[in-house]
KOLGUNU-370030 format. One record per atom (N, C-alpha, C, O, CB): atom name; x, z, y. Coordinates in steps of 0.1 Angstrom, whole numbers. Glycine has a CB too. Example, Ala and Ser with C-alpha at 12.3 -4.5 7.8 and 13.67 -1.06 7.14 Angstrom:
residues 2
  atom      u      w      v
     N    132     78    -57
    CA    123     78    -45
     C    132     78    -33
     O    142     85    -33
    CB    113     90    -45
     N    128     71    -22
    CA    137     71    -11
     C    129     79      0
     O    134     80     11
    CB    141     57     -6
END
This chain:
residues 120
  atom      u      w      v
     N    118      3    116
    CA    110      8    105
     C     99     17    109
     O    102     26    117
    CB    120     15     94
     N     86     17    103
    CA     82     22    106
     C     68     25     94
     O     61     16     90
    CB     83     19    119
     N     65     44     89
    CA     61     45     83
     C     47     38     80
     O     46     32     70
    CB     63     54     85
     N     37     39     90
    CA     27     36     90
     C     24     27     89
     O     15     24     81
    CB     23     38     96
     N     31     17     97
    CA     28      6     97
     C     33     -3     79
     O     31    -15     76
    CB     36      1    111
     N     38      7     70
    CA     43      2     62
     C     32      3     51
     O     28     -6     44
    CB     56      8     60
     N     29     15     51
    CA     17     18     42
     C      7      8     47
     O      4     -2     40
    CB     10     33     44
     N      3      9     59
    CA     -8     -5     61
     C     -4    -18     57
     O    -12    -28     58
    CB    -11     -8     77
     N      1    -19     55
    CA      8    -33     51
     C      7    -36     37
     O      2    -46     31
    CB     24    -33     54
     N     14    -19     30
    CA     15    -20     19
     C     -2    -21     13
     O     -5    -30      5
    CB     24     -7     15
     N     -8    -14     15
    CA    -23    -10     12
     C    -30    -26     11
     O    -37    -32      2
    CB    -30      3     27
     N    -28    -29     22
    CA    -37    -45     24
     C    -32    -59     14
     O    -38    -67      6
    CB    -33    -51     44
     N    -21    -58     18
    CA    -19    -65      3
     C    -20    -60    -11
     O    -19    -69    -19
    CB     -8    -69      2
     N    -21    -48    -14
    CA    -24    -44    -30
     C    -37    -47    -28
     O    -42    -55    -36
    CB    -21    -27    -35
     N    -48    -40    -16
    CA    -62    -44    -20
     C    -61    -55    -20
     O    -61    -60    -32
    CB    -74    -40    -12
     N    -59    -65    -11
    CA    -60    -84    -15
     C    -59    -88    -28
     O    -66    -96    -34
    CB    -49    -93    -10
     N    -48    -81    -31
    CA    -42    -87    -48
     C    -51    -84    -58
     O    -54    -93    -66
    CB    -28    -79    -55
     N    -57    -70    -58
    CA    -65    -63    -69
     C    -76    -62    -65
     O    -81    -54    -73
    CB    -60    -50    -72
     N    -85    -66    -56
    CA   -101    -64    -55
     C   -104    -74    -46
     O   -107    -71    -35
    CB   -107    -49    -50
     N   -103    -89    -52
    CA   -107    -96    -38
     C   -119    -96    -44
     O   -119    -95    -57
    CB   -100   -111    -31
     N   -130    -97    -38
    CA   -142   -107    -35
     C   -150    -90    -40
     O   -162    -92    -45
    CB   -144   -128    -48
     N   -148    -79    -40
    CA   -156    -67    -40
     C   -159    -62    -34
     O   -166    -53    -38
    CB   -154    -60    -44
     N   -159    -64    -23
    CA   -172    -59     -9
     C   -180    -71     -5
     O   -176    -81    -10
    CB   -164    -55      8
     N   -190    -71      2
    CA   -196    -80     12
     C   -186    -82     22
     O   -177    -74     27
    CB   -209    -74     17
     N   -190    -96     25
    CA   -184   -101     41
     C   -184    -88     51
     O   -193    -81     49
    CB   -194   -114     49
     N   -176    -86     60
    CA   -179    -81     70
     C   -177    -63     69
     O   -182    -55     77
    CB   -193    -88     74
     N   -171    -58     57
    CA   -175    -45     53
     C   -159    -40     61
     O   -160    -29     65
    CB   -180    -42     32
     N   -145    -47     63
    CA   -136    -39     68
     C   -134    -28     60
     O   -136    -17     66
    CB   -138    -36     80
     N   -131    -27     47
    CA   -132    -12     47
     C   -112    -10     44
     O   -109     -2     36
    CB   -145     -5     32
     N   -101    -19     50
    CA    -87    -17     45
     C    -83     -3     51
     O    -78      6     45
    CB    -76    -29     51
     N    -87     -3     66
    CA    -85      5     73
     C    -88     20     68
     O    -80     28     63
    CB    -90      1     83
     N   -100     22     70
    CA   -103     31     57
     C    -95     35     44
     O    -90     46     40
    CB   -114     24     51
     N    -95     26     40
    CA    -84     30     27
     C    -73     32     31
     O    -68     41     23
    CB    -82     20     15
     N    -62     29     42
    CA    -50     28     46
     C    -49     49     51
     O    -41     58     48
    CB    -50     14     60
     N    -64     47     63
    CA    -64     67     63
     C    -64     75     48
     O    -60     86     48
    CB    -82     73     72
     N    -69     69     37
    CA    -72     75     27
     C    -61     80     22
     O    -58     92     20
    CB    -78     69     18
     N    -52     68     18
    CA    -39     72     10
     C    -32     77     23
     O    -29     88     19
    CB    -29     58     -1
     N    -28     77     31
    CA    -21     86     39
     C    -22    100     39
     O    -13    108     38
    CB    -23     84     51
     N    -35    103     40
    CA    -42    117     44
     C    -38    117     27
     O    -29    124     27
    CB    -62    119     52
     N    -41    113     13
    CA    -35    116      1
     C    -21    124      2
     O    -19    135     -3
    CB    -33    104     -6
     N    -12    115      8
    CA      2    120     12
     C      2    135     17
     O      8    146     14
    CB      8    109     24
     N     -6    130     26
    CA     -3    149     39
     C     -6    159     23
     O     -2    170     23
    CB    -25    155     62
     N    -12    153     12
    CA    -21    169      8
     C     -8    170     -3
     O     -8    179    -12
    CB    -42    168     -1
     N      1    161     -2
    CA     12    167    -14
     C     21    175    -11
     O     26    171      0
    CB     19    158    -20
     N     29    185    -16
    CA     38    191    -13
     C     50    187     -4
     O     54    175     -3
    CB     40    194    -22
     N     56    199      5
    CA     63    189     12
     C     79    183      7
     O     85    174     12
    CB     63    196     25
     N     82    187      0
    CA     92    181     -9
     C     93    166    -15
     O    103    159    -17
    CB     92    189    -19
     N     76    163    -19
    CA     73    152    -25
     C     67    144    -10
     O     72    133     -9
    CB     63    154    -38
     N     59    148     -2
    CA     61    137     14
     C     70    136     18
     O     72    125     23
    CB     55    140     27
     N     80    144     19
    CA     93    137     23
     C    100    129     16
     O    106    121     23
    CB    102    144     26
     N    101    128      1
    CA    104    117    -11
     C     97    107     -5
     O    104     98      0
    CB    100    119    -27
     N     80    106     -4
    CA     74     96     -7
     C     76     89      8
     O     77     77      7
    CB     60    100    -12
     N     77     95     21
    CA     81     87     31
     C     97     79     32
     O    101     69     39
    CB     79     96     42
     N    105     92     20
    CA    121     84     26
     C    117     66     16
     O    119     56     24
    CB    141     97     16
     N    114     63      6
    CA    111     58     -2
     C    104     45      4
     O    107     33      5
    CB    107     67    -10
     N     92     53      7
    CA     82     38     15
     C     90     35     28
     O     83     26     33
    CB     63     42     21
     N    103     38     37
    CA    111     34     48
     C    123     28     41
     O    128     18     47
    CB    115     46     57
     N    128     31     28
    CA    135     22     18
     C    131     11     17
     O    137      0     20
    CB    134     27      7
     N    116     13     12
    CA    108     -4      9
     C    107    -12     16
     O    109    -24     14
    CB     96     -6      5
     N    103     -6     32
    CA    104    -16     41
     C    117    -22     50
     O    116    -31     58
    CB     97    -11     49
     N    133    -15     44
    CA    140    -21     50
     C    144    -33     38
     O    150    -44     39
    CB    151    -12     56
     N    140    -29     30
    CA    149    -37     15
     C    147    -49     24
     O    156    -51     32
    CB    142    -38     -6
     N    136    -58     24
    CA    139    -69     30
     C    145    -75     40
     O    143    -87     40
    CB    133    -72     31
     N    153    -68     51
    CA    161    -69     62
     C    171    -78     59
     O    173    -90     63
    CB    167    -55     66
     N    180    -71     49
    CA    187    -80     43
     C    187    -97     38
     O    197   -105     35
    CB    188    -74     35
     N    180    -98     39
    CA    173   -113     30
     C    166   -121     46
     O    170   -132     51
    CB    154   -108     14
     N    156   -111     53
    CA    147   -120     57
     C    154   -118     74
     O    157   -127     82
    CB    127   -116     53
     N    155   -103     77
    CA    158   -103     89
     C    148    -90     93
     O    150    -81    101
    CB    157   -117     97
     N    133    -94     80
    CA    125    -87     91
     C    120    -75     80
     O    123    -77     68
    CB    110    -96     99
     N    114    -62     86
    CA    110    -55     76
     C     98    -57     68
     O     94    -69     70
    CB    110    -46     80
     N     91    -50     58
    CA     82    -54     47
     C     71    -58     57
     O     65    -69     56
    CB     78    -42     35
     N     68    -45     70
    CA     51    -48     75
     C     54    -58     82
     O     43    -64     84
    CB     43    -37     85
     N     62    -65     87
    CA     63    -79     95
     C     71    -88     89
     O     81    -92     93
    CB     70    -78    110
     N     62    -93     73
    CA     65   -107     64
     C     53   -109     65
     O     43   -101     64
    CB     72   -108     48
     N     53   -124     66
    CA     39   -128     62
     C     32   -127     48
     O     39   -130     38
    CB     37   -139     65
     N     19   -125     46
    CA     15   -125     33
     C     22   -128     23
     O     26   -118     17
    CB      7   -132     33
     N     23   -137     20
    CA     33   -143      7
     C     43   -138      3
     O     45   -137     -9
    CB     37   -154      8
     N     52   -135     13
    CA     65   -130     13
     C     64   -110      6
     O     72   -105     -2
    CB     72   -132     31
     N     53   -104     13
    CA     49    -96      6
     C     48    -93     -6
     O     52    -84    -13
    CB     42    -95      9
     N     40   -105    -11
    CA     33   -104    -23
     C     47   -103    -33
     O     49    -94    -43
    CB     21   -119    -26
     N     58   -115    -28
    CA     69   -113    -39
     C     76    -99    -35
     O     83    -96    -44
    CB     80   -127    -39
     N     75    -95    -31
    CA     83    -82    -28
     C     77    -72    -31
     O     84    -62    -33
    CB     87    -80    -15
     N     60    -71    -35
    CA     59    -63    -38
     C     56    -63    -57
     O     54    -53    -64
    CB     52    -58    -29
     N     56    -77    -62
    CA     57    -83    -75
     C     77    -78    -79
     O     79    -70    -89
    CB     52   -102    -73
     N     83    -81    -75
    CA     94    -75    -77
     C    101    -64    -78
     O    111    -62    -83
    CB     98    -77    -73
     N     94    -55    -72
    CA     95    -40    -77
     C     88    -38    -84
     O     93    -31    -93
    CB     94    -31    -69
     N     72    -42    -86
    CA     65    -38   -100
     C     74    -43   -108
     O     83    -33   -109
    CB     50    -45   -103
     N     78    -52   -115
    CA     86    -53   -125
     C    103    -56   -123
     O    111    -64   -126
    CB     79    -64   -132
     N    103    -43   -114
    CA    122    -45   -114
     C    123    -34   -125
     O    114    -26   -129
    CB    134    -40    -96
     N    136    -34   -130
    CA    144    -30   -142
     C    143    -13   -141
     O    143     -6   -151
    CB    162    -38   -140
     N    144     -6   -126
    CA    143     10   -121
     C    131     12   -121
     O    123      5   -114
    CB    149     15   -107
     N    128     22   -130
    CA    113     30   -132
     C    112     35   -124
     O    101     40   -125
    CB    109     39   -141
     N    117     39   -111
    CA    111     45    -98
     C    110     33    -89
     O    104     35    -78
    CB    120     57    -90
     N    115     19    -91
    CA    107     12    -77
     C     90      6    -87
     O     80      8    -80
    CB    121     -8    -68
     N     89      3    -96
    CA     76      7   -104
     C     70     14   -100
     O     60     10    -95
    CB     77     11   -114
     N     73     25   -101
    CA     65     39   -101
     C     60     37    -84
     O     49     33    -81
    CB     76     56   -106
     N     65     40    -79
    CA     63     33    -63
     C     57     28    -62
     O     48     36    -60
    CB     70     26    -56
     N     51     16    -63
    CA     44      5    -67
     C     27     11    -72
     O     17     12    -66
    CB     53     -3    -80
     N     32     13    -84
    CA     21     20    -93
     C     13     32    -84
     O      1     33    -83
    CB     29     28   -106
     N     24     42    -77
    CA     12     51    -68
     C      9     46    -55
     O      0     51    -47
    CB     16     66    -66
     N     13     42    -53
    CA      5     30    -40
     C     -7     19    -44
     O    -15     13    -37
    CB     20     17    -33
     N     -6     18    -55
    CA    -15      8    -61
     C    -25     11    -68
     O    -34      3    -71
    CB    -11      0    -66
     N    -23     25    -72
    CA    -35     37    -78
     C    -43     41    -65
     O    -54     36    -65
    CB    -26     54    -85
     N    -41     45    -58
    CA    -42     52    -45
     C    -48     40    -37
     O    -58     43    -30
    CB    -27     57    -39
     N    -45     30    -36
    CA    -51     19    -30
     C    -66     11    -36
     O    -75      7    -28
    CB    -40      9    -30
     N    -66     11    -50
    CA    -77      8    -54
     C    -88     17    -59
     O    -99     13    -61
    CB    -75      2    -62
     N    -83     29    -60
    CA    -90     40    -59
     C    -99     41    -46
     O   -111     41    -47
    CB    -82     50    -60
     N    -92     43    -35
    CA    -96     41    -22
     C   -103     32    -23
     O   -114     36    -17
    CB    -87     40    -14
     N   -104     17    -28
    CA   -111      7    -22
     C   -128     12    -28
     O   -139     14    -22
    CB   -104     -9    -28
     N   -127     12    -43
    CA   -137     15    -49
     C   -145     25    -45
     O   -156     26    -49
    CB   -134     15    -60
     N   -141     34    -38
    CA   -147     45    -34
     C   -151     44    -23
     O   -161     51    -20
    CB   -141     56    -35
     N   -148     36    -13
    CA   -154     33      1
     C   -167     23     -7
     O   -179     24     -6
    CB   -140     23     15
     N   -163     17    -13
    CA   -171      3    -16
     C   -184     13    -23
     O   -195     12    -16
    CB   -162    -10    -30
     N   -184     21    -32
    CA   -197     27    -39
     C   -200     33    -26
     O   -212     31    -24
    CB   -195     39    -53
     N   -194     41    -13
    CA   -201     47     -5
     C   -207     43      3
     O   -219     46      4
    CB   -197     53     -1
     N   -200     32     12
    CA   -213     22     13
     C   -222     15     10
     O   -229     10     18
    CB   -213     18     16
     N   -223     12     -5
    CA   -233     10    -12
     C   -243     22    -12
     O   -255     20    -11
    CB   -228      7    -23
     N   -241     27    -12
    CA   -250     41    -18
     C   -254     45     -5
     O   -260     56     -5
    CB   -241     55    -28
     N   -252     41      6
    CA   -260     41     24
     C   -270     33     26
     O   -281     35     31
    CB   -252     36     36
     N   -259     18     19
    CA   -270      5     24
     C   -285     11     19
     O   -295      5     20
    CB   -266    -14     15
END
């Protein structure tokens, strides 16, 4: 399991899902957004980074069980349902999960995207 690699994972498939075709070719900006919501994390108390990391190391084992492998090493698809299944599972905190990873992710996108706009 591993944190980072979970958020990157997590991050790239929410932007895919929720902003495709909103940058130009060639703009890379996941990475970018992946430092964004992280460095988000470091600025929250530490009571709540330690929730928010035990939680995102939760998400990535949930699938162990089923697949073998964790969330950052499914391929695309397998993602997508896993992370469609906690948006609408029955516990308002795997939601809420979801929801601030996916706030945080498109936020991030749109704001890289106006900034490089506003260079070009």
């Amino acid at each position: 399991l591993n944190f980072q690699s979970t958020v990157s994972a997590l991050v790239y498939s929410l932007v895919h899902e929720r902003c495709p075709g909103t940058a130009p070719a060639g703009w890379f900006l996941e990475n970018d957004v992946v430092r964004f919501v992280v460095a988000q994390q470091g600025r929250t108390p530490d009571y709540l980074c330690l929730l928010l990391r035990a939680v995102t190391l939760v998400f990535d084992a949930w699938p162990l069980l089923t697949t073998g492998r964790p969330f950052h090493r499914l391929a695309p698809e397998v993602r997508r349902r896993q992370i469609e299944r906690w948006r609408t599972s029955r516990l308002g905190s795997m939601r809420d999960f979801i929801r601030y990873y996916e706030g945080l992710a498109v936020f991030g996108w749109y704001a890289y995207c106006a900034e490089r706009t506003a260079k070009a």
